[in-house]
C-alpha positions as CSV (number, residue, x, y, z in Angstrom):
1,X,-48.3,2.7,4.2
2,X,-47.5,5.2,1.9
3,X,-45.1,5.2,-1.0
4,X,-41.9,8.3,-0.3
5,X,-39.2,9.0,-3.2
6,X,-35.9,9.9,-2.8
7,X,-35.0,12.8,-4.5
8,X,-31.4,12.2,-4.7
9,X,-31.6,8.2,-6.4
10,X,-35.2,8.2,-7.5
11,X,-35.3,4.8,-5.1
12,X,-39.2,4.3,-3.9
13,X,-39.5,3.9,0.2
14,X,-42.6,2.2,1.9
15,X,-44.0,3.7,4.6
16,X,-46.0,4.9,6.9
17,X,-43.5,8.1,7.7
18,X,-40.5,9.2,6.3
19,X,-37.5,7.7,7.8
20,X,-34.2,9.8,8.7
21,X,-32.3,8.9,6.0
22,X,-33.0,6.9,2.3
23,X,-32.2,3.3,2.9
24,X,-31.0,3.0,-1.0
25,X,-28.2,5.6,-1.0
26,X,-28.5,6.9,2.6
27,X,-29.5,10.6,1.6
28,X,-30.3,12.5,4.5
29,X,-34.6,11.6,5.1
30,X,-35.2,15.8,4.0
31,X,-34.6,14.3,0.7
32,X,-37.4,12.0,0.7
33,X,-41.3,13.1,-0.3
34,X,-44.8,11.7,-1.1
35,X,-44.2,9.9,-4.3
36,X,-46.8,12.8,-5.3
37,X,-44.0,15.3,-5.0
38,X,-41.5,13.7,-6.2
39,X,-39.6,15.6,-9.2
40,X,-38.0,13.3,-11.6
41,X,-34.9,14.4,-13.1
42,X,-33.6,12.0,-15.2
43,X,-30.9,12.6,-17.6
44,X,-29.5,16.0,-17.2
45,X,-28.0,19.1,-19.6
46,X,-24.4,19.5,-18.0
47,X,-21.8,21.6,-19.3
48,X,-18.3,19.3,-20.5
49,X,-16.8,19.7,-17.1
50,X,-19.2,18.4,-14.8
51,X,-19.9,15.5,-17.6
52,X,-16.2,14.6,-16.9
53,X,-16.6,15.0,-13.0
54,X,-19.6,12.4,-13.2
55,X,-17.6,10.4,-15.0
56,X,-15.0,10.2,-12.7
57,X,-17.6,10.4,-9.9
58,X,-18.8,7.4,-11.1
59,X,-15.4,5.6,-11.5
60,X,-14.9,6.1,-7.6
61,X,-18.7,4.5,-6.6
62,X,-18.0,1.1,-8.8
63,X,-14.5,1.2,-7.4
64,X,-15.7,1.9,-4.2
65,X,-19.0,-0.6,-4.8
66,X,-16.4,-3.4,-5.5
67,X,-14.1,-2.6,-2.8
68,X,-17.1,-3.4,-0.2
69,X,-18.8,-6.3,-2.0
70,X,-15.4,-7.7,-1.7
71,X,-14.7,-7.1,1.7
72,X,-18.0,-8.0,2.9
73,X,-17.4,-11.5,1.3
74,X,-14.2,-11.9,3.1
75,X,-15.4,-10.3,6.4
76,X,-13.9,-11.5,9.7
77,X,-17.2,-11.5,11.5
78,X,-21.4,-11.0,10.6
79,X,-21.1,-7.2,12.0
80,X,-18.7,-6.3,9.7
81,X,-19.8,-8.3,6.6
82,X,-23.0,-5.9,7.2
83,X,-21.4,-3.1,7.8
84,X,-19.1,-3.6,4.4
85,X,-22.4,-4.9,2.6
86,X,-24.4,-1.8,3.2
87,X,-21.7,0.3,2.3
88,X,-21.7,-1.4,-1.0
89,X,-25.4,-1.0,-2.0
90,X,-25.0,2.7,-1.2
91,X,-21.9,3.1,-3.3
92,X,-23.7,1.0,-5.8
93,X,-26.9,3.0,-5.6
94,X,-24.6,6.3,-6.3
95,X,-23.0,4.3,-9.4
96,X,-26.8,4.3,-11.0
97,X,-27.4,7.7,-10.3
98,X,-24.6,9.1,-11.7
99,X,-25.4,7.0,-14.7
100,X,-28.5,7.8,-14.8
101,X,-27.9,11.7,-15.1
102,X,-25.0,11.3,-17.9
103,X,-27.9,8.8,-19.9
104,X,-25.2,5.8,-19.9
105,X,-24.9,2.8,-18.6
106,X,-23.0,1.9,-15.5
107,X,-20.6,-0.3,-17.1
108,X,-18.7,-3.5,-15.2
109,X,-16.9,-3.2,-11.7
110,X,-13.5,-2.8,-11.9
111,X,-11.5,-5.6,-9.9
112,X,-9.9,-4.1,-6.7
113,X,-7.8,-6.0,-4.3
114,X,-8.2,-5.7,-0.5
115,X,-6.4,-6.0,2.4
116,X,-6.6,-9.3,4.7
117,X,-7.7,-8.0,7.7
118,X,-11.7,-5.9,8.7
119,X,-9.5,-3.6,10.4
120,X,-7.0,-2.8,7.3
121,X,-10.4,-2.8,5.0
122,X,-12.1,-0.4,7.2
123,X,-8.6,1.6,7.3
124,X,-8.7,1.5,3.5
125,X,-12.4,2.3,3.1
126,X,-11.5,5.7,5.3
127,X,-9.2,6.5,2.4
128,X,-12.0,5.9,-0.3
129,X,-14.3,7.8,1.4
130,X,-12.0,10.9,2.1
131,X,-11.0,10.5,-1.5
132,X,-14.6,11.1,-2.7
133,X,-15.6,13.4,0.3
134,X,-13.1,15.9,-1.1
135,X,-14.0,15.6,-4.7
136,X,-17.5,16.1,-4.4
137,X,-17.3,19.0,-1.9
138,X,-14.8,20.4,-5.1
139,X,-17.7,19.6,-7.5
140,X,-20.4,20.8,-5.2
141,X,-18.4,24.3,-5.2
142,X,-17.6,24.5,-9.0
143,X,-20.7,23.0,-10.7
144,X,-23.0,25.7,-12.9
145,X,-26.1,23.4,-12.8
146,X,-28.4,22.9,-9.7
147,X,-28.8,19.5,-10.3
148,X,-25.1,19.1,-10.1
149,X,-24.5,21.0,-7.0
150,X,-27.7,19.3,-5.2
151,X,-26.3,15.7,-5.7
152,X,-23.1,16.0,-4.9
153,X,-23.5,17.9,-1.7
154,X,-25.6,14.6,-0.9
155,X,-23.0,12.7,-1.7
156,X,-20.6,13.9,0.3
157,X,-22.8,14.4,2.7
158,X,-23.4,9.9,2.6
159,X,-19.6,9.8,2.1
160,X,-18.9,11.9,5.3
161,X,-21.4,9.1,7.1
162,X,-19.3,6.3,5.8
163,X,-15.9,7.5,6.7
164,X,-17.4,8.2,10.4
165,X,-18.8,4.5,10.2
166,X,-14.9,3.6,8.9
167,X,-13.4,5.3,11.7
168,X,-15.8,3.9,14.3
169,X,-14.3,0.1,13.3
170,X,-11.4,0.2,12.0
């Protein structure tokens, strides 16, 4: 075994291969490398507006985070609670790295209701999803920095993988 990096959350794989996609944010696997050639990017220079998008960025993942934690708690059957509970590390995953490039901390989860039903939370997850799939495809497009532009095309990217898993269950 060999240690691999994910170049999108900085999360540390083992294994003996790469897999096909980071199992801390879900990052398609081209974004993982040999801890060796892994570039860490830490905080990052960002002009005012893409500060503010990260901010907001981030408000949607611990909204998002909360939304599945919540659901998986309440889930209607063990497929679902996993599904839900997946979701949520991914969404919380994206939560630290946002942080982690604005140099802040990630702050409390905000407390979201949800509906009673799997199939009305995975209805409702489809809208979160879309919500943030269209922002970050926006910020993606409009960012000056690499950084910036490299992240949130993952992101939406992951996103686009969730909503397909929404619309697969709901």
């Amino acid at each position: 075994m060999k240690p691999w990096k994910c170049q999108i959350c900085g999360e540390t794989y083992l294994g003996s291969t790469a897999v096909d996609r980071c199992p801390y944010c879900g990052a398609d696997g081209e974004n993982l490398k040999s801890a060796a050639q892994y570039l860490d990017y830490g905080e990052i220079e960002m002009s005012e507006e893409s500060r503010k998008n990260c901010e907001h960025a981030l408000e949607l993942e611990k909204t998002n985070t909360a939304f599945y934690r919540k659901a998986a708690a309440n889930a209607e059957n063990q497929i679902n609670n996993s599904i839900f509970k997946r979701l949520g590390k991914h969404e919380s995953e994206h939560a630290e790295l946002l942080a982690d490039m604005m140099g802040i901390g990630e702050g409390d989860l905000p407390d979201v209701d949800i509906p009673e039903t799997d199939t009305e939370c995975f209805e409702k997850a489809n809208d979160h999803e879309q919500k943030a799939i269209n922002f970050y495809l926006k910020v993606a497009r409009n960012a000056p920095e690499a950084r910036i532009k490299k992240v949130f095309r993952a992101l939406s990217d992951i996103e686009m993988e969730h909503l397909n898993l929404s619309n697969v269950y709901k």
